[in-house]
C-alpha positions as CSV (number, residue, x, y, z in Angstrom):
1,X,-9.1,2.1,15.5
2,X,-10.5,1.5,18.9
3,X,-14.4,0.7,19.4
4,X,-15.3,1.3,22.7
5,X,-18.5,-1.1,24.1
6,X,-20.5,-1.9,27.2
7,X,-22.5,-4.5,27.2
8,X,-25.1,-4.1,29.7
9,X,-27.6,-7.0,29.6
10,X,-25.8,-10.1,28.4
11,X,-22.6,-11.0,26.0
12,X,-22.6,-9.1,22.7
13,X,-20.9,-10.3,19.3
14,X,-19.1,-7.4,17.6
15,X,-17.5,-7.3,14.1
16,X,-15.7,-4.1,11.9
17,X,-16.8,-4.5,8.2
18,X,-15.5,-1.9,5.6
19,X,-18.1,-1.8,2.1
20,X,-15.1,1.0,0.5
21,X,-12.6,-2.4,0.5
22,X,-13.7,-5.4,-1.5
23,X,-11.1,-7.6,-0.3
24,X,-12.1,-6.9,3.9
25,X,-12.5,-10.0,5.3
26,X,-16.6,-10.2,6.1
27,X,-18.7,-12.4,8.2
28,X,-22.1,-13.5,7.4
29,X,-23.6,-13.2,10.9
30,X,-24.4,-9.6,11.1
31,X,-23.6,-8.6,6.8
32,X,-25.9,-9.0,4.2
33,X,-26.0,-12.2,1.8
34,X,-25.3,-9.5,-1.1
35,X,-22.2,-8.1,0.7
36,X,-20.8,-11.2,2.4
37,X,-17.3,-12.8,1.4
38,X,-15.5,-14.9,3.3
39,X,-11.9,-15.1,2.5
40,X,-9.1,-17.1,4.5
41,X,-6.3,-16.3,2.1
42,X,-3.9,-14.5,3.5
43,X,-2.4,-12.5,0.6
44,X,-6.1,-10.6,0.5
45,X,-6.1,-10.4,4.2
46,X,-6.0,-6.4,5.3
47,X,-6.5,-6.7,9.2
48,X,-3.8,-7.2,11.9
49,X,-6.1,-8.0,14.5
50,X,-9.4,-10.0,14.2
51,X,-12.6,-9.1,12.7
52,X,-15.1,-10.6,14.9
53,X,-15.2,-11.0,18.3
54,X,-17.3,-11.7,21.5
55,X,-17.3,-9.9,24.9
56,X,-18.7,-10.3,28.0
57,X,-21.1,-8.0,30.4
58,X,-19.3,-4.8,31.1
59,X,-17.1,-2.3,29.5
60,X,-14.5,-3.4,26.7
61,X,-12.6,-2.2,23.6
62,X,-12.4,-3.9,20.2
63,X,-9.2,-2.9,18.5
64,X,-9.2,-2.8,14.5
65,X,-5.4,-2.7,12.8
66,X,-4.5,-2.3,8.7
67,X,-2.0,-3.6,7.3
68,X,0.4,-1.2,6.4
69,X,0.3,0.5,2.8
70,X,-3.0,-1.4,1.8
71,X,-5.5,2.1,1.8
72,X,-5.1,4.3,-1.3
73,X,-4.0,7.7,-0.8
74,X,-6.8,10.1,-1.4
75,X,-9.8,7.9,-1.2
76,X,-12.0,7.9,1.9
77,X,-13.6,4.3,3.5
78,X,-15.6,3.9,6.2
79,X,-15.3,1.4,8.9
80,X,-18.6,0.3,10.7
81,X,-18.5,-1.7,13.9
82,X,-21.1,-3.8,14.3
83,X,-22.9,-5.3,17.7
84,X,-25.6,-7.6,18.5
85,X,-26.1,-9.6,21.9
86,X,-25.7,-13.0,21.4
87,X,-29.4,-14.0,22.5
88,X,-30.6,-11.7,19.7
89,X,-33.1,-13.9,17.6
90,X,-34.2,-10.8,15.5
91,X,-30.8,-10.1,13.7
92,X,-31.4,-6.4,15.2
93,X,-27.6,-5.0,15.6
94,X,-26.6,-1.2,16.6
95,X,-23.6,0.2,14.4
96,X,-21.1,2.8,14.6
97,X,-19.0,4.3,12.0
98,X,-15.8,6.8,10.9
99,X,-14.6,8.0,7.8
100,X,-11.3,7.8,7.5
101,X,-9.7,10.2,4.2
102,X,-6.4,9.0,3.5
103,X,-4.3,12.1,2.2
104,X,-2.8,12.1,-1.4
105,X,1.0,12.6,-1.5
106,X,2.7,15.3,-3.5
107,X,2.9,15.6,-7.0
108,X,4.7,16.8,-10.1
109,X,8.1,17.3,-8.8
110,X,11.3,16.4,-9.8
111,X,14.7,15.4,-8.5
112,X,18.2,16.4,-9.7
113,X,21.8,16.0,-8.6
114,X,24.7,17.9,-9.7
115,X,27.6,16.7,-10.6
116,X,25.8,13.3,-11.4
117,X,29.3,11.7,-10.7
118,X,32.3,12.7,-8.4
119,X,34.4,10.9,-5.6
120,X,33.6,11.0,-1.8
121,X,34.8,13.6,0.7
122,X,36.2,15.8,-2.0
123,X,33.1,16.2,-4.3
124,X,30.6,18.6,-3.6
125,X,27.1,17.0,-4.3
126,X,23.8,19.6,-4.5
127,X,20.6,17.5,-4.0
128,X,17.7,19.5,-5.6
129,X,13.5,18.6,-5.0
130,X,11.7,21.3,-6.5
131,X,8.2,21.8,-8.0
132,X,6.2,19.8,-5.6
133,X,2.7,21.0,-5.6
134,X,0.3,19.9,-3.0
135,X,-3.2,21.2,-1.2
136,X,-2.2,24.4,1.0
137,X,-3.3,23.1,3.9
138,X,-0.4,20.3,4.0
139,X,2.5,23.0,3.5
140,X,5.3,23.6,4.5
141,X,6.4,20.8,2.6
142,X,9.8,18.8,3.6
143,X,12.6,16.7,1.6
144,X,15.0,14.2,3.0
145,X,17.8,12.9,0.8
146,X,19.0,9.6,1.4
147,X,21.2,7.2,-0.7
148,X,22.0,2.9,-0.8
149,X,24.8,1.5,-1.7
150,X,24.1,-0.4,-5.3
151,X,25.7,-3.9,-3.6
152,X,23.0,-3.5,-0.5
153,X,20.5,-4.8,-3.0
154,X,18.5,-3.8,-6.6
155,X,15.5,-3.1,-4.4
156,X,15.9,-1.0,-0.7
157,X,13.8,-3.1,1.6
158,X,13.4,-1.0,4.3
159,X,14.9,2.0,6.0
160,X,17.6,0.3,7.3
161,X,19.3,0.1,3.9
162,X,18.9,3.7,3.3
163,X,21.4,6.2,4.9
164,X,20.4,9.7,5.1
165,X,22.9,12.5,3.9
166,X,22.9,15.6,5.9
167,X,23.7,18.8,5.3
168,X,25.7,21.2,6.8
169,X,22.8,23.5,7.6
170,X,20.1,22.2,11.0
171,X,17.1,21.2,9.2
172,X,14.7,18.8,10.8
173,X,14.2,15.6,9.6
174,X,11.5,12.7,9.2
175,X,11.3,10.0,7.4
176,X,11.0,9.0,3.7
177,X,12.1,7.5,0.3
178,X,15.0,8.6,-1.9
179,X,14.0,11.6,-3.2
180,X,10.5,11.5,-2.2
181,X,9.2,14.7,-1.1
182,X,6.1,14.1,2.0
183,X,4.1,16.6,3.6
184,X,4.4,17.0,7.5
């Protein structure tokens, strides 16, 4: 997320802050004694970029990065930047926010294979995804197979390891899981 700022009469002091997350990093200068945490370990730490930060006169833009896979799929949060100048004595601030709704992923399908077993380049695997339900406005839904090899590892660590098997039809193709059926 990108706040956009001007700072017209002196330097300003801007932070994001996030209620919806209990582990977002806060800092007491412009959040409430009841809502402020302070936490420096890392495992807990949700940002890529910092919180807090303070700009001089003139036009600037405070950038606010997630970690990857740390919002929950169907819940909504939402993200406040904060600003005060740094001469403000009053703790008076002005505040912007978003709500961000993270979409929910598809559910109740299933995933079968036939012949379960068979010898490469002269068996003929079908790959099937089928009951996968979802809100109508995020069909057309898509599937991607892909398979690892059991000696790459126990656990696929990243897309790298997987290899995607194509069929002989053109379908189009995006990224995902073994298996896992994603909306577009």
């Amino acid at each position: 997320m990108n706040g956009f700022l001007q700072a017209t009469n002196a330097s300003i002091y801007c932070i994001w802050t996030c209620d919806d997350i209990s582990t977002f990093p806060y800092s007491s200068r412009l959040t409430s004694s009841t809502t402020s945490t302070t936490s420096t370990n890392d495992s807990l730490k949700i940002t890529t970029t910092p919180i807090e930060n303070t700009f001089p006169l003139g036009d600037s833009i405070f950038q606010l990065g997630i970690q990857a896979n740390t919002l929950v799929p169907s819940k909504s949060y939402v993200f406040q930047l904060k600003t005060t100048y740094l001469s403000n004595k009053n703790n008076l601030y002005a505040t912007a926010s978003v709500t961000i709704v993270l979409n929910a992923p598809p559910t109740g399908g299933s995933f079968a294979t036939l012949p379960t077993q068979g010898f490469a380049l002269t068996t003929i695997f079908n790959f099937n995804a089928f009951n996968w339900f979802d809100d109508a406005s995020d069909y057309p839904l898509k599937y991607e197979f892909f398979y690892y090899l059991k000696s790459d590892s126990a656990y696929v660590e990243s897309h790298m390891d997987l290899h995607v098997v194509k069929s002989s039809d053109d379908l189009s193709y995006t990224t995902s899981y073994v298996a896992q059926v994603f909306k577009v």
